[in-house]
N, C-alpha and C positions, 0 to 999 in steps of 0.2 A: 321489695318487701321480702322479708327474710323466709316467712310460710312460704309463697310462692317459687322465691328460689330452691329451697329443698325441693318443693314440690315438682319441679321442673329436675332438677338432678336424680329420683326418686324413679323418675318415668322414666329419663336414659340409662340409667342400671336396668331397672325393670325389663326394655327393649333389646338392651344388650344379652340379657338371661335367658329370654323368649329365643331369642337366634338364637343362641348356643342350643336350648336345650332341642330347636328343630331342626339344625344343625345334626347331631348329636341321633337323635334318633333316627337319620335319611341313614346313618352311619349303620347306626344297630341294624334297621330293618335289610341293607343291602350284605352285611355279615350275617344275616338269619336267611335270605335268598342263596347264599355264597353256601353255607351250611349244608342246605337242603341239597343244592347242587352235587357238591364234594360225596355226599351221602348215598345218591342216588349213581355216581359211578362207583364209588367201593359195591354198593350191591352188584352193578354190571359185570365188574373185575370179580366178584366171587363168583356170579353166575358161569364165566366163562374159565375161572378157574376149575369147578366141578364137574363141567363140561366136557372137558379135560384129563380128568379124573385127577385124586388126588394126590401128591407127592408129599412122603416126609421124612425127613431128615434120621440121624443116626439116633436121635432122643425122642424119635416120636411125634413131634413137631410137625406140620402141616407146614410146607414150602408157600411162601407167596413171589410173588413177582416184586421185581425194583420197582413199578410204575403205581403196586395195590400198597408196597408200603409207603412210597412217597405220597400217597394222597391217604393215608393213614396219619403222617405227621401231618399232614395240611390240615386236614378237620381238624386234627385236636390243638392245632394254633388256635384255626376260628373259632371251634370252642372257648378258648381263655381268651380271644379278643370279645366277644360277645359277651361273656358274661363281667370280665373289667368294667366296657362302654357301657352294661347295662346299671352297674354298683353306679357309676358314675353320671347317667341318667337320674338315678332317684336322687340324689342327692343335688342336681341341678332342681330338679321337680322342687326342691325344698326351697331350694334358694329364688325361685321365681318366686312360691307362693309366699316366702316372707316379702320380696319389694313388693310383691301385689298388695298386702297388710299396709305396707308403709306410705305407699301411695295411695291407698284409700282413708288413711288416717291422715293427712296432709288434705285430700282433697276437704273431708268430713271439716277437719280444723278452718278451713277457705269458708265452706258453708255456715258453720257456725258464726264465724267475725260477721259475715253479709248478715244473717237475723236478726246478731245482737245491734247492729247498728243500725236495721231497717225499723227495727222497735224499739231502737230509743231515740229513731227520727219522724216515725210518720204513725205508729200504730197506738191506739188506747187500748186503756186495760182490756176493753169489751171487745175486741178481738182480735182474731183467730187466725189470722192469715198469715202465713210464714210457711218456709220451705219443710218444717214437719208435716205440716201435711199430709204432701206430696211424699212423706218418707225419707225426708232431710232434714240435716240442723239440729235444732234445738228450740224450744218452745219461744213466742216472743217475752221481751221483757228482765232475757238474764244480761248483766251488761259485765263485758271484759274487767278485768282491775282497772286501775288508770296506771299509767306508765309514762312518771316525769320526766325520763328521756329522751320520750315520744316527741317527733316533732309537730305541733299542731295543725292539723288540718281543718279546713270550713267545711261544713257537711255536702256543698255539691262535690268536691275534691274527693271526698272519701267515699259518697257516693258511686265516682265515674271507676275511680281506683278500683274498689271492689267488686263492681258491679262486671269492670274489664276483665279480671282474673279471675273471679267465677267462672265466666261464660268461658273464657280461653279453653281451662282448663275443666267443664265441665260442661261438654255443648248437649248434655242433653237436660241442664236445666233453665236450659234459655227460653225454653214456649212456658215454662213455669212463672219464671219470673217479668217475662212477659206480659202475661196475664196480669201479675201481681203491678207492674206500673199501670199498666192499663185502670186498673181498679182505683190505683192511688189518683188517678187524673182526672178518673170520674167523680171523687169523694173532691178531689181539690175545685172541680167545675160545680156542682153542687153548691159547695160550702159558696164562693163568689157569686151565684146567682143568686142565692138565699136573703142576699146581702141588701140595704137598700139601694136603689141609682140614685148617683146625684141626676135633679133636675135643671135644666139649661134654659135659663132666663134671656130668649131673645126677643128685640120690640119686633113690632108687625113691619112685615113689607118684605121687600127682595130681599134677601141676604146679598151683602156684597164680599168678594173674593179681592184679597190687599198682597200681592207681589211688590215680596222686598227685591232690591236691585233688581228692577226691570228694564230689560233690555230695550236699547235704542232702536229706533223706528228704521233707522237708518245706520250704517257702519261708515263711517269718515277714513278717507284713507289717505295719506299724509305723501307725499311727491315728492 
């Protein structure tokens, strides 16, 4: 089924973007720990620079040490590494929550087919039971186009079909629609009992029990 398919290609983009983007932030957060660190020895390296006392140059400049400017360039890499992975963070963020949309309009479209065809197989006008409800679907009663293309199915077929890909893809409407056969089985048991019995015209006396091919009293066994 072509819904389904997207819908299934939908969810492994979707999973794949979920990794990168926590991926992506283990990154950020150990460049923002990386940061803190780097920061916390330039203060030490000054502390012990002033300690010292201070030395400067022929312009007036304040002398530092080989070891306070090498971790001088280092923060301000991780600087511009932190805030690159961070641009590049939101815009992951974006890109999850559009497959999140797309996968939830895929799932909504699966919802929708199961109503239209649970109400144009079991429900009358007078009611009410469908997956809006419960905050799903579409009201009973609206039915698809028709699609000459379509290859026809019998209603238990389309039935098992749909009722499969819902639930696959949508395990938390499975005590819903649960419910909703359950319902259907008691309105189906109802309507049969309702119904008249045929009455069974036997004469008086023992009933007798008629076994076809009844087996021999004995087994003949040929030498």
């Amino acid at each position: 089924v072509e819904i389904n398919r997207i819908l299934v290609e939908n969810k492994e983009i979707l999973a794949s973007k979920k990794k990168a983007y926590a991926d992506l932030a283990k990154q950020i957060n150990t460049s923002k720990i990386d940061i803190d660190a780097s920061r916390d020895k330039l203060e030490r390296l000054k502390e012990e620079r002033e300690a010292n006392g201070p030395q400067y140059n022929e312009d007036g400049d304040v002398i530092i040490s080989e070891e306070e400017f090498l971790e001088i360039k280092r923060l301000k890499d991780l600087k511009q590494h932190y805030r690159s992975g961070y641009d590049e963070l939101k815009n992951l963020k974006a890109e999850v929550q559009y497959c999140q949309k797309l996968v939830d309009q895929c799932r909504q479209r699966l919802i929708n087919e199961f109503d239209n065809w649970y109400a144009e197989s079991f429900l009358n006008q007078t009611d009410d039971i469908s997956s809006s409800a419960a905050g799903h679907g579409m009201r009973p009663g609206v039915i698809l186009p028709f699609n000459p293309n379509q290859v026809p199915e019998d209603e238990q077929e389309k039935f098992d079909r749909l009722q499969m890909e819902l639930l696959m893809n949508n395990p938390d409407s499975a005590a819903y629609y649960n419910a909703q056969m359950r319902t259907q089985r008691r309105k189906t048991y109802e309507t049969a009992m309702s119904q008249p019995q045929p009455s069974l015209r036997q004469s008086p006396g023992i009933p007798k029990m008629t076994v076809r091919n009844k087996p021999p009293n004995m087994l003949q066994v040929s030498q």
